[in-house]
N, C-alpha and C positions, 0 to 999 in steps of 0.2 A: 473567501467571499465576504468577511464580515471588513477583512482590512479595504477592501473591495467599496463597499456601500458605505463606510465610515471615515473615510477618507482616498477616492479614488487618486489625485494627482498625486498621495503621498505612496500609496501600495506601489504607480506606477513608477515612482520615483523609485523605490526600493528592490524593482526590477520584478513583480508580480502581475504576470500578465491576466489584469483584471474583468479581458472583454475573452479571454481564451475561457477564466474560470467560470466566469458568466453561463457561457455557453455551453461547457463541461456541464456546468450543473441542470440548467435547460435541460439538455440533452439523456443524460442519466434520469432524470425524475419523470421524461416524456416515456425515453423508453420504458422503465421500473412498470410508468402505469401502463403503457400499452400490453407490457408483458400479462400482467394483472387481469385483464382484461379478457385475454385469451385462456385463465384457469376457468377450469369447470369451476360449480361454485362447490366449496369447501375443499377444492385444490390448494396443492402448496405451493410454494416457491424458496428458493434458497437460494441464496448471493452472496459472495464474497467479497469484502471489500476493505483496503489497506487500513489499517488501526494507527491512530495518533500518538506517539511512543512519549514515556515522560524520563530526562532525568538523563544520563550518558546517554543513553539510545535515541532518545529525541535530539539531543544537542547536535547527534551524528549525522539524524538525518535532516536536521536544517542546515548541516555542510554539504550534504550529498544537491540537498535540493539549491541551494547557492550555486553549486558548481555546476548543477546544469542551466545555468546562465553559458556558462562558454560554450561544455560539451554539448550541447544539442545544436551549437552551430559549426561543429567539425565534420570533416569527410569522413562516413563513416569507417575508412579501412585505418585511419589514424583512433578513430574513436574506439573500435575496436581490439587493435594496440594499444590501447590505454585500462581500458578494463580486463586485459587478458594480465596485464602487468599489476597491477589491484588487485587481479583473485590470486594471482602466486602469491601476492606478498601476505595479501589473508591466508591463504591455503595455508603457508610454510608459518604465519606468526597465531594464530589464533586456532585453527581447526587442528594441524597436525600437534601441538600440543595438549587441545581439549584430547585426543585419540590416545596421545602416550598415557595420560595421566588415568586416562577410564580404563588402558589396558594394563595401569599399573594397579588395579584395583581402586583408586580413587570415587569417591561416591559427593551426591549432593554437590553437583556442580551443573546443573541444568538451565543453571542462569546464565553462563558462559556466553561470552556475545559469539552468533553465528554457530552453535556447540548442532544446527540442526544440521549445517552444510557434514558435519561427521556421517549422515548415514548415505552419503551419496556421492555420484564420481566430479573432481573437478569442474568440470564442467556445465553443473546445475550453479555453483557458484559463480563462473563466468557469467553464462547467461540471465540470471539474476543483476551482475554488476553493469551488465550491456542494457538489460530492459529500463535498469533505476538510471542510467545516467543519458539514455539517448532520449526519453520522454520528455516532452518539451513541458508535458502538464502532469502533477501529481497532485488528487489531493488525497488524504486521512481523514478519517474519522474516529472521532469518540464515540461510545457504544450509544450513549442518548442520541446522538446524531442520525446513527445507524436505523436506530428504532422508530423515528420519528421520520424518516425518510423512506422509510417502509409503511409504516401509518399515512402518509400523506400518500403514497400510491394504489389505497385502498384495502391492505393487507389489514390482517388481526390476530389476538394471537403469536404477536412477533418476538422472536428469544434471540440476542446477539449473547456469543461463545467466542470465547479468543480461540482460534487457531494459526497464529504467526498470520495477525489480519483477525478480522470478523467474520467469523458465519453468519450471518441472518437468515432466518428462518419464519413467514410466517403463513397464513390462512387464508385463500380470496372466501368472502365471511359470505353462509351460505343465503338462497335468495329466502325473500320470507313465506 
């Protein structure tokens, strides 16, 4: 949003579709408050929403999000063959080696990229690498983001928690 309002013809130049994000964000903070809206008062509410990665895992997924410049203009039975092809090659290079190492007694390796895809079949990885690369819009957030996006929908009381993404969690603040 910010490449957005600080220089639009250069975001759109850079391929960031800036009237999609626009409206993304529109849209998420109407809903947020309508949701808001419908808590009794000192009801909760709880949202999840994707977390801003720093450092290999960010670098990773500004290739991911690059690449759905193309993917998200392919058929999806091709696009689908494509991420079924990227979760083998993760599966067999990254998960199945986190798996040998934990069952060799190995410890303190929780950082391991994708070490969560170990507790689940195949196929949560697939359709994880089918959701990131068919979305024509993503965005993340930093947890200040998170919290102040929840404040501004009326919430209080708001605590964001990493859970692979952010919890949010806050309070529609009771009447007086």
């Amino acid at each position: 949003l910010r490449a957005g309002r600080d220089s639009p013809m250069r975001a759109e130049a850079i391929g960031i579709d800036v009237r999609g994000f626009q409206w993304m964000a529109f849209v998420l903070a109407g809903t947020l408050a309508g949701l808001v809206r419908t808590l009794k008062p000192g009801g909760r509410m709880r949202v999840y929403l994707y977390w801003k990665r720093e450092g290999l895992a960010g670098f990773l997924l500004g290739f991911a999000t690059a690449a759905r410049l193309i993917t998200t203009r392919l058929p999806f039975p091709l696009l689908r063959a494509l991420c079924w092809l990227l979760s083998l090659v993760l599966w067999m290079l990254v998960v199945l080696p986190y798996k040998a190492l934990t069952a060799a007694g190995v410890r303190a390796i929780e950082r391991w990229p994708l070490y969560v895809y170990a507790r689940y079949p195949f196929t949560v990885l697939y359709n994880d690498q089918f959701d990131r690369f068919s979305a024509p819009i993503e965005k993340r957030y930093a947890p200040d983001e998170v919290r102040r996006l929840l404040n501004a929908a009326g919430l209080v009381d708001v605590s964001v928690q990493p859970c692979y993404g952010w919890v949010a969690d806050g309070r529609r603040p009771s009447e007086p």
